[in-house]
C-alpha positions in Angstrom: 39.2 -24.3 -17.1 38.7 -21.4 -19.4 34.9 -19.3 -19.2 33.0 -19.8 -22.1 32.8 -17.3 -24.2 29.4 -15.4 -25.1 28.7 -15.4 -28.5 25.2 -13.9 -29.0 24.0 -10.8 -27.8 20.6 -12.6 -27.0 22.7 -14.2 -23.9 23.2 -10.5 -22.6 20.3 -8.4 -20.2 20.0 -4.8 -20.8 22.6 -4.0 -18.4 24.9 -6.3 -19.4 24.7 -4.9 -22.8 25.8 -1.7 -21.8 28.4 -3.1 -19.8 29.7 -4.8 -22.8 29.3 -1.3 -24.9 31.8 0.6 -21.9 34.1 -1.8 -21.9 34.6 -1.5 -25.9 34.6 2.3 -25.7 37.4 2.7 -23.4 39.0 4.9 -21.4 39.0 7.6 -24.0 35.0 8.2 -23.3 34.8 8.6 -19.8 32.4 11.3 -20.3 29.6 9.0 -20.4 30.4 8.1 -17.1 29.6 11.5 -16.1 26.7 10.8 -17.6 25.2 8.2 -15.1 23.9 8.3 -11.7 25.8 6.4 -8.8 23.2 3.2 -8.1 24.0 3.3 -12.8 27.7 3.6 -12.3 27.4 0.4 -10.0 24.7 -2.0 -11.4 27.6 -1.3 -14.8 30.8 -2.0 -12.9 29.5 -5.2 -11.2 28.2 -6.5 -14.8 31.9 -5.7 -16.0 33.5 -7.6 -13.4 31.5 -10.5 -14.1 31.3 -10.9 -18.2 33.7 -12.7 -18.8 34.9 -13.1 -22.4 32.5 -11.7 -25.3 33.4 -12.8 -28.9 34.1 -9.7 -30.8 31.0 -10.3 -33.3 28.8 -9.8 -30.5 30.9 -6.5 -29.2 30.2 -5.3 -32.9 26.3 -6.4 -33.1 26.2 -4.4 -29.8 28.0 -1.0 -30.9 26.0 -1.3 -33.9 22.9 -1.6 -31.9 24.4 1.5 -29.5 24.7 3.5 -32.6 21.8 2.5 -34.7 19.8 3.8 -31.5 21.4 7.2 -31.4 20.8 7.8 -35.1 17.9 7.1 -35.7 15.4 6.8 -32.7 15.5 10.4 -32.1 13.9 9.4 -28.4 16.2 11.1 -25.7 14.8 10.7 -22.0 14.6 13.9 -19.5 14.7 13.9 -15.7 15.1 16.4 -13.2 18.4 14.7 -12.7 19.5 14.4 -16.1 18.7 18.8 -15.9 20.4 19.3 -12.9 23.9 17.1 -14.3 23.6 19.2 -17.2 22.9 22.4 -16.2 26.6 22.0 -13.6 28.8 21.2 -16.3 28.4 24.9 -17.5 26.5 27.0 -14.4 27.4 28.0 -11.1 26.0 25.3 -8.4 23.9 27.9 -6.7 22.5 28.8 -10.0 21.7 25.6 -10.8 20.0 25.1 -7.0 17.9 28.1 -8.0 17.0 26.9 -11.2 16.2 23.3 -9.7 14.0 24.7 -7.2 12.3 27.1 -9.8 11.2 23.8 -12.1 10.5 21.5 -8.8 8.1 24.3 -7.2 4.5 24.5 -8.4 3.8 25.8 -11.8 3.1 29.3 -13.0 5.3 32.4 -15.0 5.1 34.5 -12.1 5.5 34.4 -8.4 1.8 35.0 -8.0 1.5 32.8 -10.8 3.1 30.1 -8.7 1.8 31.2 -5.3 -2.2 30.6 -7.0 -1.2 26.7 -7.9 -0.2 26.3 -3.5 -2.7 24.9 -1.5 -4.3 27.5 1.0 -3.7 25.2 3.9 0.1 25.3 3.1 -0.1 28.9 2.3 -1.9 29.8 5.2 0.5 28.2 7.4 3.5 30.1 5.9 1.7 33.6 6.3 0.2 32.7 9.6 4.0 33.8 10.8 4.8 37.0 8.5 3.5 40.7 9.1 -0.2 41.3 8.6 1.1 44.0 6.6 3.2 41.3 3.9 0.1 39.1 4.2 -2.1 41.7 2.7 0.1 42.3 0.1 0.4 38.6 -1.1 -3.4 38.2 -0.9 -4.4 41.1 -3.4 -2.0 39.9 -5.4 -3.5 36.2 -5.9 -7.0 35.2 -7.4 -9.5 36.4 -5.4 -11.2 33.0 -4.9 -7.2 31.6 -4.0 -7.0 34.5 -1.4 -10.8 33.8 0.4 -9.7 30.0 1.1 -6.0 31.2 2.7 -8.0 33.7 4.6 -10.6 31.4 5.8 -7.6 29.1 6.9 -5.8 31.2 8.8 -6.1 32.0 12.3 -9.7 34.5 12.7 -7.9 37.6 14.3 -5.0 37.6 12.4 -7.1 37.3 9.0 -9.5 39.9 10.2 -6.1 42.6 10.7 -4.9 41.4 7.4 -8.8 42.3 5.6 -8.5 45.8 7.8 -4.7 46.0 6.3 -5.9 45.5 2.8 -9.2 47.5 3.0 -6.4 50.5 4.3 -3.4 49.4 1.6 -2.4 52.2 -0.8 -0.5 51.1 -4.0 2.5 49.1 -3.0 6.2 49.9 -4.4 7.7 48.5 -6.6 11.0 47.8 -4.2 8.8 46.6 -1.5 7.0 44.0 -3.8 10.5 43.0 -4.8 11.4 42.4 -1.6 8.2 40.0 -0.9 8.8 38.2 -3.9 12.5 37.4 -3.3 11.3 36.4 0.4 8.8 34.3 -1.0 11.1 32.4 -3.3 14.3 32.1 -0.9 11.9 31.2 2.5 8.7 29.6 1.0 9.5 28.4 -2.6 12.5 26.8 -2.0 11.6 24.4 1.1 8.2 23.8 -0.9 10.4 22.2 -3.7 12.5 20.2 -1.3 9.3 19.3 0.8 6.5 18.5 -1.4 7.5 15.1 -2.2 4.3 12.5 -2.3 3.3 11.2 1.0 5.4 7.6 0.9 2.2 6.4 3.1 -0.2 7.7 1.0 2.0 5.8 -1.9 2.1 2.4 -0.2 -2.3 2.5 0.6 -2.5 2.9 -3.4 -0.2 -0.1 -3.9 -1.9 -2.5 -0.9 -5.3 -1.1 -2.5 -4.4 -3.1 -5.7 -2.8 -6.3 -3.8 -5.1 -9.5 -3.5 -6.9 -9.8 0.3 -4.5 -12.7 0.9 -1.3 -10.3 0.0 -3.0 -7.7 1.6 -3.5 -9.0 4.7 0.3 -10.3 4.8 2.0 -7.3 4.2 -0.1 -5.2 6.6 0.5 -8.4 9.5 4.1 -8.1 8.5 4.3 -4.8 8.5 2.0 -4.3 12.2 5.1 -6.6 13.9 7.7 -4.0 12.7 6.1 -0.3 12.6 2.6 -0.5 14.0 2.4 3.1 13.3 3.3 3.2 9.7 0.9 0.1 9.3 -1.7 2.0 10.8 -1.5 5.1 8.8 -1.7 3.2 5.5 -4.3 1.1 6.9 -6.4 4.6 7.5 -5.3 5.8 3.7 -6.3 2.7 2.3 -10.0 2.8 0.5 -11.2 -0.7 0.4 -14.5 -2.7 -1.0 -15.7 -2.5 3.1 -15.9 0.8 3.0 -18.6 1.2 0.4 -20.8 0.5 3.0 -20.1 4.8 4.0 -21.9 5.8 1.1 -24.9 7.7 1.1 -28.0 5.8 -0.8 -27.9 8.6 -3.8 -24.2 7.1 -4.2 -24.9 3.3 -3.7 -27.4 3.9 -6.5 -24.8 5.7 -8.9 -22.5 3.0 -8.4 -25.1 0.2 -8.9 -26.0 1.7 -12.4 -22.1 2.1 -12.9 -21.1 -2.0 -12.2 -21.8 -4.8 -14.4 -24.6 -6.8 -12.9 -22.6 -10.4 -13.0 -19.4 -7.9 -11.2 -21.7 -6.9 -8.5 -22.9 -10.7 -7.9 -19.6 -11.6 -7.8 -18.4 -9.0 -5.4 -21.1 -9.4 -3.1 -20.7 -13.1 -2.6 -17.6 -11.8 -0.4 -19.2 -9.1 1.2 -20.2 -8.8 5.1 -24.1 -9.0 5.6 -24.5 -5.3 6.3 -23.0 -4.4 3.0 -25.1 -6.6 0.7 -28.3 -5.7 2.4 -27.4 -1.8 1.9 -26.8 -2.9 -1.3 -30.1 -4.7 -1.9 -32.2 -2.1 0.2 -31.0 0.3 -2.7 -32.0 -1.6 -5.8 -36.3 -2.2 -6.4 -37.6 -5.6 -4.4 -37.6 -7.4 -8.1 -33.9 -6.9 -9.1 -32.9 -7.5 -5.4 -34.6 -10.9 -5.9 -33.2 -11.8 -9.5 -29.4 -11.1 -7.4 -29.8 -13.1 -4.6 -30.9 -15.9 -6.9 -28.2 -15.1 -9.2 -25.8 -15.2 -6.6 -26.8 -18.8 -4.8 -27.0 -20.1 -8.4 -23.6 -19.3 -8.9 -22.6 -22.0 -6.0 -18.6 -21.9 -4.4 -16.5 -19.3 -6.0 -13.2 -18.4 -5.6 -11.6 -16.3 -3.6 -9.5 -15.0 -6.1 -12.4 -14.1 -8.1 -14.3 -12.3 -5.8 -11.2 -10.4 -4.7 -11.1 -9.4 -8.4 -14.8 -8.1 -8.6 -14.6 -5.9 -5.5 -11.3 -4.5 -6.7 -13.0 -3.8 -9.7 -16.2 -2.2 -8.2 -13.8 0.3 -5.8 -12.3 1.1 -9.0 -15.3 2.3 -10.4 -16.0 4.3 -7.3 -13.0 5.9 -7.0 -13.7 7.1 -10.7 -16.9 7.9 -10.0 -15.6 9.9 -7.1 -13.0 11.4 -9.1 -15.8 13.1 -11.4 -17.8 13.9 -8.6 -20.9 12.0 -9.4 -20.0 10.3 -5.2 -18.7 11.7 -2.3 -16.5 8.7 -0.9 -15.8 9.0 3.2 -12.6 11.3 3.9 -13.0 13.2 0.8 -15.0 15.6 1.9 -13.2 17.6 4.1 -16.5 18.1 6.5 -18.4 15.1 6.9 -21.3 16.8 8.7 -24.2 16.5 6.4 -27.5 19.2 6.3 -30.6 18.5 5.3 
């Protein structure tokens, strides 16, 4: 029994369309191929083997549409892979490693330039192993305020020979800074690139941080019975509406101005005793009243809805934090406080 045979394009997903497209360009294009990355190549190939028959007024609506897009959409799509495919088809592959690592690597014209955009705990712990002597070099060569945090994070002794080596230093030639700088960008530069990748726990806590409680509490349960540890690092990452109760009263106060009073209610219908009465102990004895009545007016609620509000209220936090009007716990590098 023959296969039907497709006759509109609507029919077709995306990468079905395109299979349809390579089929009808033939062999005679295979530069296109080149084009496309191998998990592409693959999701194409399996749509081809599986089409069937398309009518040839859809394989012409299609090349149309192929077409159409080139000419007049003007909208091309860059990636560092994209770069890197192009760049090979006319350099040398260790040029093009160079050149990858360059654009990966933090930002800045210069070395020094580049050097001043690395954090000084990484920094610190690459020159914590080179000569004092290279050490002083590279830190009166960076922003003075860049070079006080590295020093401060390095090991005391060896940062006070490197201030004695720089208070001593005469002006450095111009073959030695060379040298530095090509060490720089073959030994510190280039792993930097290949190493400073996001965090894939730190990725995962952002994404549980936005899943409902119930989800939540799945995945992490799921995830416990698997690879404790892993659960347990994102469960440390993860900022959550519990941990509100860590903020100082100043903060609780900025935050309360911040939220929507029928949010707040909302939220705090779901929260553990100690959080709503930090909560209330921060707002004047009349508003505190007009909430709680607010809040046993508004009788059984959801969970779904108070998952909501208290998403939305760490939200507003975490924005809050993020202009520094609140310190929320961990970000703070010190958590010692003095009065």
């Amino acid at each position: 029994m023959a296969k039907n045979i497709i006759d509109d394009p609507k029919r077709l997903n995306g990468v079905e369309k395109a299979a349809v497209v390579m089929l009808a360009l033939g062999e005679d294009h295979t530069e296109l191929w080149r084009q496309l990355d191998e998990e592409e190549i693959k999701e194409i190939s399996q749509a081809m083997s599986s089409l069937g028959t398309v009518s040839s007024n859809v394989v012409e609506e299609l090349l149309v549409e192929f077409v159409s897009g080139l000419s007049n959409s003007g909208t091309i799509m860059g990636s560092y892979e994209q770069t890197q495919r192009l760049l090979q088809s006319f350099l040398p592959s260790d040029k093009v490693d160079a050149l990858m690592e360059e654009i990966r690597g933090p930002a800045g014209r210069t070395m020094w330039d580049k050097l001043g955009n690395v954090n000084e705990a990484v920094l610190a712990n690459y020159l914590k192993n080179e000569y004092p002597q290279t050490v002083a070099v590279v830190l009166s060569k960076i922003k003075s305020d860049h070079a006080a945090r590295v020093l401060s994070a390095l090991p005391e002794d060896f940062a006070l020979e490197c201030v004695q080596r720089m208070l001593r230093m005469e002006p450095v030639q111009r073959e030695i800074l060379d040298k530095i700088e090509q060490t720089l960008r073959v030994e510190f530069m280039s792993n930097l690139a290949r190493t400073s990748k996001r965090d894939s726990h730190e990725l995962m806590a952002e994404i549980f941080n936005n899943f409902d409680r119930q989800t939540e509490s799945r995945f992490v349960a799921a995830l416990e019975e698997r690879n404790r540890e892993s659960a347990e690092r994102i469960r440390a990452l993860m900022f959550v509406f519990e941990d509100l109760s860590k903020l100082d009263p100043g903060g609780v106060q900025t935050l309360l101005r911040a939220v929507e009073k029928d949010q707040l209610g909302l939220a705090l219908k779901g929260a553990s005793d100690s959080l709503r009465n930090l909560f209330f102990s921060n707002m004047s004895e009349r508003a505190a009243k007009i909430m709680r009545d607010d809040m046993n007016s508004m009788g059984p609620v959801r969970l779904k809805d108070v998952d909501s509000a208290q998403m939305a209220m760490v939200q507003v936090a975490k924005d809050l934090a993020a202009k520094g009007e609140i310190m929320l716990a961990g970000q703070g590098g010190d958590d010692e406080l003095i009065y």
